[in-house]
C-alpha atoms as one frame of an Amber mdcrd trajectory, in Angstrom:
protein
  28.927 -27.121 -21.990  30.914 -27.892 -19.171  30.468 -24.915 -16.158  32.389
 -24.550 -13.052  30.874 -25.569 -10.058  30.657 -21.844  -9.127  28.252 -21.156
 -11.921  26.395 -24.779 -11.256  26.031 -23.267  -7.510  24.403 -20.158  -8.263
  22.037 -21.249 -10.903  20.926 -24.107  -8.121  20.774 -21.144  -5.535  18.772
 -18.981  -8.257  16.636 -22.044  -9.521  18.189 -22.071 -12.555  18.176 -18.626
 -13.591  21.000 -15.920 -14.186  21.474 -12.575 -15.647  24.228 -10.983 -17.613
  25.687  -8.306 -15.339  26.028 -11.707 -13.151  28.097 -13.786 -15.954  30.030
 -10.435 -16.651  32.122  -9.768 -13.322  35.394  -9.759 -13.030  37.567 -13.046
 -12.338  34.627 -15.082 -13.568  34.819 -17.967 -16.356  33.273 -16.428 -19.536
  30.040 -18.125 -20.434  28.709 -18.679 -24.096  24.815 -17.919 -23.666  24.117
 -17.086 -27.289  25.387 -20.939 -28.003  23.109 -22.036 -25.012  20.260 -19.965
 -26.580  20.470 -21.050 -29.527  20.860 -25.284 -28.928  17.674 -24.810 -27.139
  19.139 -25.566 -23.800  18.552 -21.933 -22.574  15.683 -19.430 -22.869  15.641
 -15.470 -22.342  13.112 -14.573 -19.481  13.368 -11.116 -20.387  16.168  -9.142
 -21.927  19.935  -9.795 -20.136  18.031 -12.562 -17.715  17.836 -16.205 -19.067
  16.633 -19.421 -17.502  19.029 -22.516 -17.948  16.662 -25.169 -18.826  13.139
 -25.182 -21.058   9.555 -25.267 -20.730   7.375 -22.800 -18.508   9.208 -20.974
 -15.469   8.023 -22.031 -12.233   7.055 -18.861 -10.081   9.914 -18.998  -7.745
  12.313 -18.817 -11.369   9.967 -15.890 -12.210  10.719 -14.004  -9.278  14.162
 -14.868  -9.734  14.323 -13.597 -13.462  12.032 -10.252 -12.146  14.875  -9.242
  -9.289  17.625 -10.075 -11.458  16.483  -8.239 -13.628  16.614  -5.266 -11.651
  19.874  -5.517 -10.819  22.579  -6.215  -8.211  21.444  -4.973  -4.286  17.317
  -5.492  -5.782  14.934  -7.388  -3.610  11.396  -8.139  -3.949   8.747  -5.998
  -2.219   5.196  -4.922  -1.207   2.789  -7.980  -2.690   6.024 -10.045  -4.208
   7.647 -10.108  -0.876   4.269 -10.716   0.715   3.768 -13.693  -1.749   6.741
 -15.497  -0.842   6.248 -14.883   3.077   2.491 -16.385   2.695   0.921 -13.190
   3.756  -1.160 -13.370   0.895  -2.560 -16.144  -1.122  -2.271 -14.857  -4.721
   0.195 -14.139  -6.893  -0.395 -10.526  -7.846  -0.604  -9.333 -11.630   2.542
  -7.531 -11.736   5.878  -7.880  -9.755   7.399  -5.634  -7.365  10.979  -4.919
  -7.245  12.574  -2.346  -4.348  16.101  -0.744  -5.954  18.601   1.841  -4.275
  17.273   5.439  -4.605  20.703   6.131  -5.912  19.642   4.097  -8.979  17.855
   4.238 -12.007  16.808   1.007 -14.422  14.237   1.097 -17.672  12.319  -1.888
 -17.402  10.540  -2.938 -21.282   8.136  -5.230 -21.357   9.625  -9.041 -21.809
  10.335  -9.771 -25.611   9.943 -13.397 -24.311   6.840 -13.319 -22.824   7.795
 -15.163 -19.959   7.451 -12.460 -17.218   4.504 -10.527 -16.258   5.229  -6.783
 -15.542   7.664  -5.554 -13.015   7.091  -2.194 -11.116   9.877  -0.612  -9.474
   9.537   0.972  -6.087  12.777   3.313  -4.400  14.241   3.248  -1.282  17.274
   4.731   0.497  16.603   2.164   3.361  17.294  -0.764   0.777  20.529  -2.192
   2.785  17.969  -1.972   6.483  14.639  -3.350   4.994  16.760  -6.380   3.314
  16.122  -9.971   4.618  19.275 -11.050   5.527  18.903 -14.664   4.291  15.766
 -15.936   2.686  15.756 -16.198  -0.874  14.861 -15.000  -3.316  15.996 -11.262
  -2.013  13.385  -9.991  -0.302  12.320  -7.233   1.771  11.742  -8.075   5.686
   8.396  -8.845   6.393   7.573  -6.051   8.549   9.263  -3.718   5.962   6.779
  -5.883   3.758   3.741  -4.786   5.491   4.317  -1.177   6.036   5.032  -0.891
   2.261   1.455  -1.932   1.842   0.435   0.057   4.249   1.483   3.051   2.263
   0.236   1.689  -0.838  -3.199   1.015   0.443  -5.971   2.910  -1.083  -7.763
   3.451   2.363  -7.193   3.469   5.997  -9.256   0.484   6.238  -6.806  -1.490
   3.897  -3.966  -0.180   5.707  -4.755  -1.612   9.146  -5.868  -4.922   7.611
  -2.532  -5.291   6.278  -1.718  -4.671  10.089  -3.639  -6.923  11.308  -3.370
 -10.173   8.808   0.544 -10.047   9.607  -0.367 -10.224  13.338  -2.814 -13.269
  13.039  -0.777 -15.090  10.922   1.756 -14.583  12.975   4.192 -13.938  10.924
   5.935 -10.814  12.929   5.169  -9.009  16.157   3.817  -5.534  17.144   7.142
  -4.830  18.161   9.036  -5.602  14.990   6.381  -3.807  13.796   6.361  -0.430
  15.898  10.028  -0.538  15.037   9.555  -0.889  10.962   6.828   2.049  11.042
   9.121   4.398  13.449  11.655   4.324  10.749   9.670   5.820   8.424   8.886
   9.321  10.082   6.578  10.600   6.618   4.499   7.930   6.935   0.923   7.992
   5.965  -1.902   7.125   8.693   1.399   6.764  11.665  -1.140   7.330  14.818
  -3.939   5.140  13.341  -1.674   2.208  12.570   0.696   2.519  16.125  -2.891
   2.505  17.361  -3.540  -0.748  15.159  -0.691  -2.307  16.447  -1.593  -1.683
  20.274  -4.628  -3.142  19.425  -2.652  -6.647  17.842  -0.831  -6.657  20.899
  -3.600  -7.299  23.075  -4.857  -9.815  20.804  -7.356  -8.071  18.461  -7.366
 -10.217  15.168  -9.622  -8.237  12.530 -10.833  -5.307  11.516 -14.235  -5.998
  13.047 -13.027  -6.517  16.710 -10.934  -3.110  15.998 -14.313  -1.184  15.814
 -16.086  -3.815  18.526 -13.315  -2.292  21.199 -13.238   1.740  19.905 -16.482
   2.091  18.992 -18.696   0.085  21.261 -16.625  -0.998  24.167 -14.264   1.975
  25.480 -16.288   4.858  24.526 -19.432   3.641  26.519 -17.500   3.004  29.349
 -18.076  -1.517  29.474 -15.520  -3.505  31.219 -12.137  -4.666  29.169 -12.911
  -8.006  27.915 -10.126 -11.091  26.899  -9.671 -11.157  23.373  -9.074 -14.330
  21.731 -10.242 -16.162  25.192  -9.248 -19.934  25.198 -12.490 -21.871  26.363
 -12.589 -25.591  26.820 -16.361 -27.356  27.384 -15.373 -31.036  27.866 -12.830
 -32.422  25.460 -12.882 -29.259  23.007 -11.378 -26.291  22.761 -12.336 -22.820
  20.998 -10.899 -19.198  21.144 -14.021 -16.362  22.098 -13.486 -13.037  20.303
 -14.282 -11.134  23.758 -14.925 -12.712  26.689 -15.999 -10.882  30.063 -15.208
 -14.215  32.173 -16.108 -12.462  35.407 -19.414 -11.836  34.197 -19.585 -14.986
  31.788 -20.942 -13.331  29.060 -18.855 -13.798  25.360 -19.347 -11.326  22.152
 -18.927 -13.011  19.125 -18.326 -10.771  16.370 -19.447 -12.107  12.632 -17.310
  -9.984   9.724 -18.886 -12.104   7.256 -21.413 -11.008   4.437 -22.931 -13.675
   3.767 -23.226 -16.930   6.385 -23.013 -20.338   5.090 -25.220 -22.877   6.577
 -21.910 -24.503   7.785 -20.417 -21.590   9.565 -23.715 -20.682  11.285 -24.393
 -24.277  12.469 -20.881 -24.249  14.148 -21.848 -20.769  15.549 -24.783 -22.566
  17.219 -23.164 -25.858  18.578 -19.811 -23.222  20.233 -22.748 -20.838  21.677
 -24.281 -24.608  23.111 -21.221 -25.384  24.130 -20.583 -22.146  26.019 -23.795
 -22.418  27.476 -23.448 -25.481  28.944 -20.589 -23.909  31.053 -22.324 -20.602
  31.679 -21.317 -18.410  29.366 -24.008 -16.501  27.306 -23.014 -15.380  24.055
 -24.211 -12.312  22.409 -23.685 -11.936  18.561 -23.023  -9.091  16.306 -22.459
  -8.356  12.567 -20.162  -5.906  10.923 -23.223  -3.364  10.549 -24.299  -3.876
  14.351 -20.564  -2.263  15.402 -20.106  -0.055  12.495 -23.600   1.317  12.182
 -25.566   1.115  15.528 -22.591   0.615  17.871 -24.682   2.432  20.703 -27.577
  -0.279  20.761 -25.154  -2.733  20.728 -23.719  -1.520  23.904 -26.480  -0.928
  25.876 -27.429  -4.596  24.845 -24.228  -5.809  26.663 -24.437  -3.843  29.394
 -27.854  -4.681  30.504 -27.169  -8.351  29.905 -23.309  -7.729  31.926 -25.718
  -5.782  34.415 -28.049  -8.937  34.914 -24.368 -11.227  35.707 -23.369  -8.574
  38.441 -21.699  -5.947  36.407 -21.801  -2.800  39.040 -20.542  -0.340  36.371
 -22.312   2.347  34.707 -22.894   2.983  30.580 -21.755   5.943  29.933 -22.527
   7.955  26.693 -19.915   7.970  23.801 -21.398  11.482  22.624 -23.814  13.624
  23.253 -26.030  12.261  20.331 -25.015   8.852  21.750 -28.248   6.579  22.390
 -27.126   4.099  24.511 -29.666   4.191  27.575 -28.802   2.191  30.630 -31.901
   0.080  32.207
């Protein structure tokens, strides 16, 4: 079959997939899918979506066939937009679609097998939280994140959505702050503007979240530099908190479990700090989350002994943080 070169453009722009409400608007040259279908040239991805070559569909022609699918104005959302802007790794099982509010589609399951399951999401914000150019359609990326946000099972989850957006840096606080104050219903707000603050000043995990609310500001220590570039002769590393005046880093370790790799590069950077007279103090996720008082009178005695002329002060009556 020979097509026009407007249907040769859009099936190169949609990597080689199209649906039927596409072929079927007005002014357009009529195409004859059933005879593509059935030479074998063309395959259904699901029903009124079809791929215009053969063989398995790469993912991007999957995520093609899943918003097509959905209809004209759909983009991709929550962890299908997130997919395609690399703020996560993995493909997730199903894929998610966002449509108008004003609309309604029934999505079967694909006769053809060729597309895993597509879960439709609402919005009457669908023309605002659009990307304006990337392909496929797609949701904005901070629009991306603070659909997760609400569709995380936990605070916890919510804020590391937050925070992996940040440190990839893939968007800004601001872009951010403006995405969430859109959405006046939302679930968690204070807890994830607070979130955000804290990605502003350069707090890259959930771990150094807790380090700064539970152990640092509550008993009173000095602000440290997050993320602090350090250089020790011809290398340079990034300290999770550094109090420079003092020289006295806090290294905060989310991980489990420690491979022999990771903890022998712990050792040579606390060497290397060292060597320039910095002492580094180390701390796991149950030191700040369970026992955050000990771990703060531990850095203020040793901030004490480097000419810290502040006072710990208790973060609760209970607390049992004791100055020396």
């Amino acid at each position: 079959m020979k097509q026009s070169a407007s249907w040769r453009d859009l099936l190169d722009h949609q990597h080689g997939v199209i649906a039927r409400w596409q072929i079927a608007q007005p002014g357009r040259r009529p195409l004859p899918v059933e005879n593509q279908l059935r030479s074998g040239r063309w395959q259904p991805l699901c029903r009124g979506v079809y791929a215009a070559f053969t063989g398995p569909p790469p993912r991007t022609a999957v995520l093609w066939g899943a918003v097509l699918r959905a209809g004209p104005g759909a983009v991709l959302s929550h962890h299908s937009a997130a997919e395609l802007d690399r703020l996560i790794d993995q493909p997730a099982d199903a894929i998610h679609v966002t449509i108008s509010s004003a609309r309604r589609v029934s999505m079967g399951p694909s006769r053809s097998g060729r597309l895993p399951a597509i879960v439709i999401h609402h919005s009457d914000r669908i023309e605002q939280t659009r990307h304006p150019s990337r392909t496929p359609p797609r949701t904005r990326i901070e629009e991306t994140v603070v659909d997760l946000t609400q569709a995380a099972v936990s605070l916890d989850e919510a804020i590391s959505w937050v925070i992996r957006a940040y440190s990839r840096r893939l968007t800004t606080p601001a872009l951010l702050r403006g995405a969430l104050a859109a959405r006046p219903q939302a679930r968690w707000r204070a807890d994830l503007a607070e979130a955000l603050a804290d990605a502003a000043v350069g707090i890259h995990s959930r771990l150094e979240g807790r380090y700064v609310h539970r152990v640092e500001r509550p008993h009173g220590l000095p602000r440290a530099t997050r993320q602090a570039l350090s250089r020790a002769g011809m290398r340079t590393r990034y300290l999770d908190n550094l109090y420079r005046e003092f020289g006295v880093a806090v290294e905060l370790d989310g991980q489990a479990a420690h491979p022999a790799e990771a903890r022998w590069r712990d050792i040579h950077r606390d060497n290397a700090s060292a060597a320039i007279g910095i002492i580094t103090l180390r701390y796991s996720w149950a030191d700040v989350a369970m026992d955050a008082c000990r771990v703060a009178a531990e850095i203020a005695h040793v901030l004490g002994e480097r000419g810290w002329p502040g006072r710990l002060r208790p973060c609760a009556p209970s607390c049992t943080a004791v100055c020396s």
